[in-house]
mmCIF file of the N, C-alpha and C atoms, coordinates in Angstrom:
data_MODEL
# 
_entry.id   MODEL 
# 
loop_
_atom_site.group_PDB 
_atom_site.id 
_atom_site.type_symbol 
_atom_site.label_atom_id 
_atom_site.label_alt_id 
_atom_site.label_comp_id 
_atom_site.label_asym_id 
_atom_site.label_entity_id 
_atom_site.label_seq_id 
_atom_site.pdbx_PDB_ins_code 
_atom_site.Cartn_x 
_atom_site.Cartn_y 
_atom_site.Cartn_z 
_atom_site.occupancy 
_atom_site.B_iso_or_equiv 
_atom_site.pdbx_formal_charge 
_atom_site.auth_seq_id 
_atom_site.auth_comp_id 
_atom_site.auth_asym_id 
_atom_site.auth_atom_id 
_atom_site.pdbx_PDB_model_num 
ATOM 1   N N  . UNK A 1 1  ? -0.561  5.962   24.212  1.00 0.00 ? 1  UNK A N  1 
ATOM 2   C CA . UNK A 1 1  ? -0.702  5.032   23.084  1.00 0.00 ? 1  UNK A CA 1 
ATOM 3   C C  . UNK A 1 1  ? 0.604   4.918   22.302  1.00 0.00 ? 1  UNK A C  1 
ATOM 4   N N  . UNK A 1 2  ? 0.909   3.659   21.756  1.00 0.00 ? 2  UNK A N  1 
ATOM 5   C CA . UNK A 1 2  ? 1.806   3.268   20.891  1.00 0.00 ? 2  UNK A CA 1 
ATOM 6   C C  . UNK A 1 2  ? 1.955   4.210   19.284  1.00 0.00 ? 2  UNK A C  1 
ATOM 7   N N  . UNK A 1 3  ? 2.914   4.208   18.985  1.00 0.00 ? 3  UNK A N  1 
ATOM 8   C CA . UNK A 1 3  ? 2.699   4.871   17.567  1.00 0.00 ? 3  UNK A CA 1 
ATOM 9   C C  . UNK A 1 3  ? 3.061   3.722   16.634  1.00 0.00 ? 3  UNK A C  1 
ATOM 10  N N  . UNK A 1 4  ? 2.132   3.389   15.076  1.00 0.00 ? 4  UNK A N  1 
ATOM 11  C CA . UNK A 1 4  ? 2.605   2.562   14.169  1.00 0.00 ? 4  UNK A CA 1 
ATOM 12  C C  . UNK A 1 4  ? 3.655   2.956   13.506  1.00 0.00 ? 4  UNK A C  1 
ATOM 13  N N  . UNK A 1 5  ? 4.765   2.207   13.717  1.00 0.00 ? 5  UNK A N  1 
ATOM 14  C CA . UNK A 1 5  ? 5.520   2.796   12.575  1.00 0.00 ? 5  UNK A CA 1 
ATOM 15  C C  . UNK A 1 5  ? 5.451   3.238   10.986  1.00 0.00 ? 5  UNK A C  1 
ATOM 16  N N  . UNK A 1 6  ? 4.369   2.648   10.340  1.00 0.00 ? 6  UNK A N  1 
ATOM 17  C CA . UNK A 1 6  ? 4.532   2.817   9.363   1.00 0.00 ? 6  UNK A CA 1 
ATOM 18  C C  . UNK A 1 6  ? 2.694   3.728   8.475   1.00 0.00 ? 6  UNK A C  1 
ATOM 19  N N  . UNK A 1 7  ? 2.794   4.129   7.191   1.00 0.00 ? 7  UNK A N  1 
ATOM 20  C CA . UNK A 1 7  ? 2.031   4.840   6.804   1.00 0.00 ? 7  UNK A CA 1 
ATOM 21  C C  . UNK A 1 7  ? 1.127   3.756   6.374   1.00 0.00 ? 7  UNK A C  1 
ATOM 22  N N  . UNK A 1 8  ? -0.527  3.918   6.948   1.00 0.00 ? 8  UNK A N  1 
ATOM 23  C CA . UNK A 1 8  ? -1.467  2.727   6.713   1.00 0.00 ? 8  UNK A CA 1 
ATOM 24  C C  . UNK A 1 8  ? -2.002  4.076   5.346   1.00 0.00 ? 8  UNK A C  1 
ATOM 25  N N  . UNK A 1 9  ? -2.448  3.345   4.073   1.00 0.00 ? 9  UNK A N  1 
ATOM 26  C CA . UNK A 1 9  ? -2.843  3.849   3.161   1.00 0.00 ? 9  UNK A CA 1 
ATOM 27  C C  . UNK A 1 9  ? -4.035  3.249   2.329   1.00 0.00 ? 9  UNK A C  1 
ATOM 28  N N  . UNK A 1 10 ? -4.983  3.645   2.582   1.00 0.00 ? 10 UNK A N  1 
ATOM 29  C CA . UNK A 1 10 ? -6.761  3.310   2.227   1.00 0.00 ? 10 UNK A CA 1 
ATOM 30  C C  . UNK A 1 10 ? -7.032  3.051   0.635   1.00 0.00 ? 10 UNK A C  1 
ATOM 31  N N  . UNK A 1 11 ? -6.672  2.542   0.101   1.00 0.00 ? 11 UNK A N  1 
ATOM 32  C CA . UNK A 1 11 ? -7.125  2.493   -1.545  1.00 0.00 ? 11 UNK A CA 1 
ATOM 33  C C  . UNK A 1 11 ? -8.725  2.667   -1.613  1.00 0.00 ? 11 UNK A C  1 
ATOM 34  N N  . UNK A 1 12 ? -9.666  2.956   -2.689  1.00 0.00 ? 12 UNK A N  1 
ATOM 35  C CA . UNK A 1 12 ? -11.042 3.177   -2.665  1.00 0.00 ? 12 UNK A CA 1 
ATOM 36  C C  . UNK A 1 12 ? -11.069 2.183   -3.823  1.00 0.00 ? 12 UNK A C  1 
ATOM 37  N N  . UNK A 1 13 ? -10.208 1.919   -4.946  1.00 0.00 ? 13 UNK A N  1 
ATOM 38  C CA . UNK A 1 13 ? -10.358 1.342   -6.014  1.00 0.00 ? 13 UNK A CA 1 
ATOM 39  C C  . UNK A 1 13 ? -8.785  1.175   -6.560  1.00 0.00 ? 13 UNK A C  1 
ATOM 40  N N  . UNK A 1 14 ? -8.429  -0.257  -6.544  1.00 0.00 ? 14 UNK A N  1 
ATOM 41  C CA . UNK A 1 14 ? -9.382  -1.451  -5.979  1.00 0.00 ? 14 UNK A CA 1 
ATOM 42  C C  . UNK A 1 14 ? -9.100  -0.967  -4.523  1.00 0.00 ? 14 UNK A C  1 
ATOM 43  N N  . UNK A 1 15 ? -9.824  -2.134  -3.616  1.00 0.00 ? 15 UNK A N  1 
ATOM 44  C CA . UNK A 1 15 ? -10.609 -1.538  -2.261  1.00 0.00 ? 15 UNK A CA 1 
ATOM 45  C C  . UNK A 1 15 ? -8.971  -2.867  -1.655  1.00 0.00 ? 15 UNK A C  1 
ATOM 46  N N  . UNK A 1 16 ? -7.792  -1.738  -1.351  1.00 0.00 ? 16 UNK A N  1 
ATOM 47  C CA . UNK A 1 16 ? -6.432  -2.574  -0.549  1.00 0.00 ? 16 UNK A CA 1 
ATOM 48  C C  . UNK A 1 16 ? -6.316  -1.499  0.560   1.00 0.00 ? 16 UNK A C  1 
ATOM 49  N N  . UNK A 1 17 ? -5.430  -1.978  1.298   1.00 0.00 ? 17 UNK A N  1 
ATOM 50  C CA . UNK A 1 17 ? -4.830  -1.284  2.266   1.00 0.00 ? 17 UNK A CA 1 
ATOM 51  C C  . UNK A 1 17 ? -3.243  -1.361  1.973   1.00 0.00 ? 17 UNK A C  1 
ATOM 52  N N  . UNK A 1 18 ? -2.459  -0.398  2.008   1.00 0.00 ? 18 UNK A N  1 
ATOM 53  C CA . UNK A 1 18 ? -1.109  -0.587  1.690   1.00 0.00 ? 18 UNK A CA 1 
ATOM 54  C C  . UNK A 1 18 ? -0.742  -0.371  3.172   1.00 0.00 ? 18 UNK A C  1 
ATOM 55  N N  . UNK A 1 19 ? 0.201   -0.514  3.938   1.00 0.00 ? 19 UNK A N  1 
ATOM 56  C CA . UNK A 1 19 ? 0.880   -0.194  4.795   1.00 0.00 ? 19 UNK A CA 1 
ATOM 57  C C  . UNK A 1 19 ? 2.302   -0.156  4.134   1.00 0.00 ? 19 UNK A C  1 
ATOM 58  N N  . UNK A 1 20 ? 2.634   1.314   4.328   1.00 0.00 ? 20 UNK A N  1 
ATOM 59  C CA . UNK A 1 20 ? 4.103   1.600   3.656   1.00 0.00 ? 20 UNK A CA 1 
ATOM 60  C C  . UNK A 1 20 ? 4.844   2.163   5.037   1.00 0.00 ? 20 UNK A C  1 
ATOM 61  N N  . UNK A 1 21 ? 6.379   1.561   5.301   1.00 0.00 ? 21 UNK A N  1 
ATOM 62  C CA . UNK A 1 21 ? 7.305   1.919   6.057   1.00 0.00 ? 21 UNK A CA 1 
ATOM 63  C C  . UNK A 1 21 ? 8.884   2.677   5.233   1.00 0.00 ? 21 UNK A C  1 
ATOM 64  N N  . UNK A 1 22 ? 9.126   2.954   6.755   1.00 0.00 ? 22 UNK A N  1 
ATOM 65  C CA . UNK A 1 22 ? 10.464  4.097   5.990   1.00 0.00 ? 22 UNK A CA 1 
ATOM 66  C C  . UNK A 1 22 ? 11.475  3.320   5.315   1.00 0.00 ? 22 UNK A C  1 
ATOM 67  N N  . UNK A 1 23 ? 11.208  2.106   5.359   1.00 0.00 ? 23 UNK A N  1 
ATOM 68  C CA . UNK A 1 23 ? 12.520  1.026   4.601   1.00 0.00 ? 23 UNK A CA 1 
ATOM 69  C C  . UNK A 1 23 ? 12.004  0.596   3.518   1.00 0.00 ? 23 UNK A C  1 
ATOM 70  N N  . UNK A 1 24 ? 11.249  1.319   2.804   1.00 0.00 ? 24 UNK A N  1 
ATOM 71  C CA . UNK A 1 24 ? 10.426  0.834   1.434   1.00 0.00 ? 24 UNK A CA 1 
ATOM 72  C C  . UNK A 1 24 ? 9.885   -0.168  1.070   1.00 0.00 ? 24 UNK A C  1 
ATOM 73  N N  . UNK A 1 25 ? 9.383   -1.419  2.905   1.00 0.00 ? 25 UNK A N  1 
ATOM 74  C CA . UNK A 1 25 ? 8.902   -2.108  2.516   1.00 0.00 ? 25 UNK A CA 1 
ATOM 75  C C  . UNK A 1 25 ? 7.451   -1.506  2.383   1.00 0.00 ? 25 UNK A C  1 
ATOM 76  N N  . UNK A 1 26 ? 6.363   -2.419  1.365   1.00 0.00 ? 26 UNK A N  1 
ATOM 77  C CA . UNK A 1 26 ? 4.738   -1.939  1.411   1.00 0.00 ? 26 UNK A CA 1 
ATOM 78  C C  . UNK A 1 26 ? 4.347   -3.144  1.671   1.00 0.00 ? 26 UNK A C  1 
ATOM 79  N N  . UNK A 1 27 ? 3.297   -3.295  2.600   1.00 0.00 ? 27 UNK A N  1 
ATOM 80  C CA . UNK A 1 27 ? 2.380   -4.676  2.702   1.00 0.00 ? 27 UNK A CA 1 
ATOM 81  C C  . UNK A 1 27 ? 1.075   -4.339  2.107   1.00 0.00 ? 27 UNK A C  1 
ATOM 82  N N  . UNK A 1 28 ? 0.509   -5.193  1.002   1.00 0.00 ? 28 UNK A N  1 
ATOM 83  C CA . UNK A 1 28 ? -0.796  -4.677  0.569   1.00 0.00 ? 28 UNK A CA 1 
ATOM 84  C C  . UNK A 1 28 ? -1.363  -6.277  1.322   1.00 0.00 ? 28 UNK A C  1 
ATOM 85  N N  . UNK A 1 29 ? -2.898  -5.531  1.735   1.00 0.00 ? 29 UNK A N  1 
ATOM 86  C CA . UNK A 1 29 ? -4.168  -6.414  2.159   1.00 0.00 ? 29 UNK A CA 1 
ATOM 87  C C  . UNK A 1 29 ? -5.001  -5.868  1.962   1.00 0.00 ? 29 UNK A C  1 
ATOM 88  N N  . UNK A 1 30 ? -6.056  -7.025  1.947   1.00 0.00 ? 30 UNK A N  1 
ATOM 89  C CA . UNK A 1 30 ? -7.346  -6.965  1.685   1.00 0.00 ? 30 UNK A CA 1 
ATOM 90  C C  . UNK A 1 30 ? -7.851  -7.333  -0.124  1.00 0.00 ? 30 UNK A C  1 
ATOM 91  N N  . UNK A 1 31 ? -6.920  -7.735  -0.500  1.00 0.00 ? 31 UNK A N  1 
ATOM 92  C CA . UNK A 1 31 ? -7.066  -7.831  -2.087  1.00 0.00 ? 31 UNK A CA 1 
ATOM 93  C C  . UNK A 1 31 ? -7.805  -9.198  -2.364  1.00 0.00 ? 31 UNK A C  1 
ATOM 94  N N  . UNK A 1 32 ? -8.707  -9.257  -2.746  1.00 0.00 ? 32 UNK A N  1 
ATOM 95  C CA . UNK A 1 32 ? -9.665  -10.644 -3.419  1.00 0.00 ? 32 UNK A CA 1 
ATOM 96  C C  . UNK A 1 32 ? -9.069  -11.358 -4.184  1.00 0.00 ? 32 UNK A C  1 
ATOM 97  N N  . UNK A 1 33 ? -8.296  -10.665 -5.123  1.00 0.00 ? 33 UNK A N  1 
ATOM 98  C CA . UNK A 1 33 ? -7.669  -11.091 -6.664  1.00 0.00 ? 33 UNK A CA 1 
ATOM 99  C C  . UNK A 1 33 ? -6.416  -11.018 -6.153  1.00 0.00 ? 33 UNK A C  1 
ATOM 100 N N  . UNK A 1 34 ? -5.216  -11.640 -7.399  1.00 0.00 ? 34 UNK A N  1 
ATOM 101 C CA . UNK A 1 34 ? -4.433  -11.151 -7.680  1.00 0.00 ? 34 UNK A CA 1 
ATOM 102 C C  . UNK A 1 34 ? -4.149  -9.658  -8.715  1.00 0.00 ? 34 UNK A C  1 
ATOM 103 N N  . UNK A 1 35 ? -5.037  -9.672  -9.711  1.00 0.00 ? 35 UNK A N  1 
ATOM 104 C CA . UNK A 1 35 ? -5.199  -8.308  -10.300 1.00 0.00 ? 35 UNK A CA 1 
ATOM 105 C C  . UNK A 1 35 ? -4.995  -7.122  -9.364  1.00 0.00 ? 35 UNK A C  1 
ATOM 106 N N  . UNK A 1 36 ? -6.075  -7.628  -8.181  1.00 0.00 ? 36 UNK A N  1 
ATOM 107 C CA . UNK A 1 36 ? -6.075  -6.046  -7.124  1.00 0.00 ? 36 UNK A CA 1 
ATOM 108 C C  . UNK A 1 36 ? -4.922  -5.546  -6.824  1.00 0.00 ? 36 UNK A C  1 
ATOM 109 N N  . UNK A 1 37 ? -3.930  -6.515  -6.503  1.00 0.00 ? 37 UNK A N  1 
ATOM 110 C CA . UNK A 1 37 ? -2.481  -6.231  -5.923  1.00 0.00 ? 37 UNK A CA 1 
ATOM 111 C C  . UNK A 1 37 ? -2.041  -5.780  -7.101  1.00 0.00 ? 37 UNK A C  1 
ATOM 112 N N  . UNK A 1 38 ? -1.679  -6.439  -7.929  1.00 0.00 ? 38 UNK A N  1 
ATOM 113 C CA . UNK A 1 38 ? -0.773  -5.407  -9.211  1.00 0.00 ? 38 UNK A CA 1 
ATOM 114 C C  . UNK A 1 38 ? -1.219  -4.326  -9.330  1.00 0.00 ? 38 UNK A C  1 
ATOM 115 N N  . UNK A 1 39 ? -2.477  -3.938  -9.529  1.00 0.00 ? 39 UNK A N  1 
ATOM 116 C CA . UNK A 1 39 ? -3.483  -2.778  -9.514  1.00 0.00 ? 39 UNK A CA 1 
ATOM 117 C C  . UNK A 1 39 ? -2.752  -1.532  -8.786  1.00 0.00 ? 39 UNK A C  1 
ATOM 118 N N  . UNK A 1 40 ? -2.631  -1.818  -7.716  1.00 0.00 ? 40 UNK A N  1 
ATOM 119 C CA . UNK A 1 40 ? -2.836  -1.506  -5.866  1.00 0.00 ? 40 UNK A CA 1 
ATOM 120 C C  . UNK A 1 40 ? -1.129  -0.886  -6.283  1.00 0.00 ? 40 UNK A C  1 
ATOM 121 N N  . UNK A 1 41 ? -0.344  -1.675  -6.529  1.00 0.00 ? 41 UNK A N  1 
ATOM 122 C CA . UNK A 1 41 ? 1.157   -1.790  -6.329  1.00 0.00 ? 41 UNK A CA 1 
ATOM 123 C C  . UNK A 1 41 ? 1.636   -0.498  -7.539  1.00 0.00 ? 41 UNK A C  1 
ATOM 124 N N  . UNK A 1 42 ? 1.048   -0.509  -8.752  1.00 0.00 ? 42 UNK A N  1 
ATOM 125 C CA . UNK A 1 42 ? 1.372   -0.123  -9.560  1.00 0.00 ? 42 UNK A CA 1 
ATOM 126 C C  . UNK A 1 42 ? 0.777   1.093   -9.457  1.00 0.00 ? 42 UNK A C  1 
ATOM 127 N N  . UNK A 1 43 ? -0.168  1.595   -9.204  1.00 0.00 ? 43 UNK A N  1 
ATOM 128 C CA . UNK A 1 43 ? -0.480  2.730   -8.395  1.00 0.00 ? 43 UNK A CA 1 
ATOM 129 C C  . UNK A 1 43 ? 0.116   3.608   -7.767  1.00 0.00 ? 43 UNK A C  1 
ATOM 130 N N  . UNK A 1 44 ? 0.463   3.037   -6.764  1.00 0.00 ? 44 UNK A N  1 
ATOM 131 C CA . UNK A 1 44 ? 1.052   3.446   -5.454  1.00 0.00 ? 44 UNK A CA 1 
ATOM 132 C C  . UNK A 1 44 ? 2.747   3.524   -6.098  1.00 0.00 ? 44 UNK A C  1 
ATOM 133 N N  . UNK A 1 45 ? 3.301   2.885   -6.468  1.00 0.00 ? 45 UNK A N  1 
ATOM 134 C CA . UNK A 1 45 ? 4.530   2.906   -7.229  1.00 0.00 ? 45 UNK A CA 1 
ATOM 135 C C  . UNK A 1 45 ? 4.987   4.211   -7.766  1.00 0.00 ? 45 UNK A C  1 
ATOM 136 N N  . UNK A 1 46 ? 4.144   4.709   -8.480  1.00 0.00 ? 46 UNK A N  1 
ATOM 137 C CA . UNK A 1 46 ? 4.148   6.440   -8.988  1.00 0.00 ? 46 UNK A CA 1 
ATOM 138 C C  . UNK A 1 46 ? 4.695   7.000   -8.303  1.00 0.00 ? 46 UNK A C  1 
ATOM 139 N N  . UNK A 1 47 ? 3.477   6.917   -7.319  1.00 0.00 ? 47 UNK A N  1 
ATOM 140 C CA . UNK A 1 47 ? 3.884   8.347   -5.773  1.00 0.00 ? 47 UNK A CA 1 
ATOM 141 C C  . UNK A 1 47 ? 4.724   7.916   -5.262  1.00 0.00 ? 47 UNK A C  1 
ATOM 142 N N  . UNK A 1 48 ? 5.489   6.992   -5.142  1.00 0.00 ? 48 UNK A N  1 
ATOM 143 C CA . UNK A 1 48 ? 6.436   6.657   -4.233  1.00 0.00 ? 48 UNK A CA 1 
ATOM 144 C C  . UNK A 1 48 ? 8.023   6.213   -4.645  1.00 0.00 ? 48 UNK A C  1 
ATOM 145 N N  . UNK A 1 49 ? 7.867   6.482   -5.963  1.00 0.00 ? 49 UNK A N  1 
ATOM 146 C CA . UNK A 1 49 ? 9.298   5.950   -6.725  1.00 0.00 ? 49 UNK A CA 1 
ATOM 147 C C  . UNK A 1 49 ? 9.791   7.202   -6.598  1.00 0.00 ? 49 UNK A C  1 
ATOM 148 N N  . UNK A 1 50 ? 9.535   8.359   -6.834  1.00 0.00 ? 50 UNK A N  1 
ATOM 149 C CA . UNK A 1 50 ? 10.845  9.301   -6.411  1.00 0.00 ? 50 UNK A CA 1 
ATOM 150 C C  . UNK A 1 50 ? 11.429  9.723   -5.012  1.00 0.00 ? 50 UNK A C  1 
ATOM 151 N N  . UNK A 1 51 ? 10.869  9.017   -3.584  1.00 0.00 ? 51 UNK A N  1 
ATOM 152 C CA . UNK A 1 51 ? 11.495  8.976   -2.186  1.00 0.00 ? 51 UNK A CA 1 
ATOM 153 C C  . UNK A 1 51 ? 12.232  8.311   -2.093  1.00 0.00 ? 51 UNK A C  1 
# 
């Protein structure tokens, strides 16, 4: 099997999927709203601003 390059990441609330890669791009899906994504982004932003 293939390996994904990048880290698929499950949100529970709001309900996104981030896919984060080693070049600091993130793809968020699954978001209904726009709220979810800022939500989702700003979140995830925390844990990931000091790498």
């Amino acid at each position: 099997p293939e390996l994904f390059p990048g880290l698929i990441y499950r949100m529970l609330k709001p309900k996104v999927v981030l896919l984060i890669f080693v070049s600091g791009k993130i793809v968020l899906t699954g978001a209904k709203v726009r709220e979810e994504i800022y939500t989702a982004f700003n979140t995830i932003y925390t844990a990931v601003d000091p790498f």
